[in-house]
N, C-alpha and C positions, 0 to 999 in steps of 0.2 A: 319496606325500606326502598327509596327509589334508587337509578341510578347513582345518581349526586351522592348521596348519602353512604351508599358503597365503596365509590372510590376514595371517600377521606376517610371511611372506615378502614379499608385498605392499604392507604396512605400512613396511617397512624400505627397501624399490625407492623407496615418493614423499616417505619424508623422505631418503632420499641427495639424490633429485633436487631437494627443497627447499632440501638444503643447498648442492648445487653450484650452482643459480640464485643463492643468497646471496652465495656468494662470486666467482660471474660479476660481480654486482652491483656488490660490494663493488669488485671489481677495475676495471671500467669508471670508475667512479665518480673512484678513486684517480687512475688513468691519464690522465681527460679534465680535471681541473681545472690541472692543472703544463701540460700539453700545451699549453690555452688559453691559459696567462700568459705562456707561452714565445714561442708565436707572436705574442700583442700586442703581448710588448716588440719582437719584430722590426719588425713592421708597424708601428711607431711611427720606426721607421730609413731607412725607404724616403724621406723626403725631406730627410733629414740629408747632402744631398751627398756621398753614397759612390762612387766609384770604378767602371768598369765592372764590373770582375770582382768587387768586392765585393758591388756591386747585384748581379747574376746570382746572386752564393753565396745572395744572403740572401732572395730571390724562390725560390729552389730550397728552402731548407731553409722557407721559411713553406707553400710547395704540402706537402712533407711531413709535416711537423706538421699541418695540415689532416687531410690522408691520414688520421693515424695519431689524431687529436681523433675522427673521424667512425670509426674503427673503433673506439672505444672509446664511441663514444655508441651503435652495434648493441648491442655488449652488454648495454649497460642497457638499450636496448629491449625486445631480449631478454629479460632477467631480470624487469624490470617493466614488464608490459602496462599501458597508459592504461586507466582507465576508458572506455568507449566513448561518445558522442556524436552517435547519427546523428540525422541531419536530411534533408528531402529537397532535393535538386538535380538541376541539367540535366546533362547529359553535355557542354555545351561548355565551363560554368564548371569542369568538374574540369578537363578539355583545356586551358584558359585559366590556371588553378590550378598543372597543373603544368608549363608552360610557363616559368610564375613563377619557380619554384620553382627553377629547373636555373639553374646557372652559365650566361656569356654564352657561353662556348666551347663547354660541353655545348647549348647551344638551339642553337647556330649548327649543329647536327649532326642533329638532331633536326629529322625531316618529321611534317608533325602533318597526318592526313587526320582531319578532322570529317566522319562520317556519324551521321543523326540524333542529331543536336546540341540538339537539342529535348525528348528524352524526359527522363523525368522517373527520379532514382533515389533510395531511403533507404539512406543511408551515411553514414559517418564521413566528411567531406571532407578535414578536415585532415590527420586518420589515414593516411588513402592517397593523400595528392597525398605525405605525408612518406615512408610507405615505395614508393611506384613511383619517384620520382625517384630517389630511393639506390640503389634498381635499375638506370635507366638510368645514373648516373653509374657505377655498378661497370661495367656492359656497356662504356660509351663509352672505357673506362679500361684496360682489357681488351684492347682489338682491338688486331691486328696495325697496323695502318694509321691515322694521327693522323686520317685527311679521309674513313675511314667514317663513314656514315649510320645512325640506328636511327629507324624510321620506328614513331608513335602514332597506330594507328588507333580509331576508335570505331566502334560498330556497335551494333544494339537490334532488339530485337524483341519480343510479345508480352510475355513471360516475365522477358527475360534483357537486359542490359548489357554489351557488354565492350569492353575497353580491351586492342588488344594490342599489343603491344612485340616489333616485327621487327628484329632484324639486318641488317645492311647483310651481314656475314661468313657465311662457312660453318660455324666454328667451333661445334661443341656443346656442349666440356668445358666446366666454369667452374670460379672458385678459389673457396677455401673464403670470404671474404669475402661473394663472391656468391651463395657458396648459404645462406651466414647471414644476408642480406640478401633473399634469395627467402621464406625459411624462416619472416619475420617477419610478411612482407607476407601472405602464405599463411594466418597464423596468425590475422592478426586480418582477412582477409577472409572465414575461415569464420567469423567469431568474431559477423561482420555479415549469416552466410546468404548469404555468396557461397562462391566458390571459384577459385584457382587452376588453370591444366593446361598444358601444354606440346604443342606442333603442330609439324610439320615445313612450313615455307613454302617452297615449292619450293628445299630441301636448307638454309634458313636454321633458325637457332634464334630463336624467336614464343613469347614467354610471353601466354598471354591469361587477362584479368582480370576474371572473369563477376561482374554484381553483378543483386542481383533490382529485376526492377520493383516495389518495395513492402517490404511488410515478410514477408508470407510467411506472414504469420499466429503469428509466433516473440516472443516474448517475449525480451528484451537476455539473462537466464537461461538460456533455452534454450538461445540463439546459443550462449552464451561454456561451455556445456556438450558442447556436438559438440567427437566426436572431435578434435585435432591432426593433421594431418599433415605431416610432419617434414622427407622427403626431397625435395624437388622439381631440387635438381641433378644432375649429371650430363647422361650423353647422354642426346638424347631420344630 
């Protein structure tokens, strides 16, 4: 294949991929606005003096519509990245942030060790308090056992930030949710000169979330010009 022949091969590769983001897009889109009105009109039911078993049906059917709203908001995340926003902050306000940010049942699960809690970082805050929560909620969702723990540690030094996300389980595999859910957060923390990786914590699955002291000397262009990298599921 010569030249020539490459580049409209190539050419062809990032408008399919243009096209299937669009229609990722398209489909999110589609899927999370009925999903939302469905679950409001329930949750509008919850004090209309229902029945045991009716309340239980309609509590059950509003968690999964939830479920299936927030799987449909990944994809649009997906499809279309935010403009980015960083700003600088402490590493205990992102801890603080996304502590927030988790359902009361996912906090109640979630051990939060602040180690220098002090240091300063440039990031998106909003950006990644949104996608590491999605993360822990898919983990905490996941596990065999309702009363596992996923313990948020913080940690800094010269250089480097990170935030890591230990398992309480042994388990490595994850579902596709979760790796679409990793894949984002991934995506737009290189996007910020950081980066994602994955550790073995004595036999648990540890995503840790390196973020730079600074800016790196990177220009938001630069950033959102580094490579993608795609796969971060599976074993570790």
């Amino acid at each position: 294949m010569d030249q020539q022949q490459q580049n409209a091969a190539a050419a062809t590769r990032t408008s399919s991929r243009r096209d299937s983001d669009s229609l990722t897009l398209q489909a999110g889109r589609q899927l999370r606005w009925p999903l939302g009105a469905l679950r409001t009109l329930l949750e509008g039911r919850r004090g209309a003096g229902l029945e045991a078993a009716e309340r239980e049906f309609t509590e059950r059917a509003i968690a999964e519509l939830l479920r299936a709203e927030r799987a449909a908001t990944d994809l649009i995340r997906w499809s279309a990245p935010r403009e980015l926003r960083p700003a600088t902050c402490k590493l205990s306000q992102l801890a603080f942030s996304l502590s927030s940010a988790l359902d009361r049942p996912q906090r109640r699960r979630c051990r939060f060790v602040i180690e220098n809690g002090d240091s300063s970082v440039m990031t998106d805050g909003s950006l990644l308090v949104e996608g590491t929560s999605r993360v822990i909620d898919l983990a905490l969702e996941s596990s065999e056992a309702t009363d596992e723990e996923l313990m948020v540690h913080t940690h800094a030094d010269e250089q480097w930030a990170t935030i890591s996300l230990i398992n309480a389980g042994s388990r490595h595999e994850i579902n596709p949710a979760q790796h679409l859910a990793e894949s984002i957060l991934q995506r737009d923390l290189i996007a910020l000169g950081g980066r994602v990786s994955l550790r073995d914590a004595e036999g648990r699955r540890c995503v840790v979330l390196s973020l730079p002291r600074g800016d790196g000397g990177l220009t938001l262009s630069q950033r959102a010009a580094r490579p993608r990298l795609v796969h971060v599921g599976g074993a570790a």
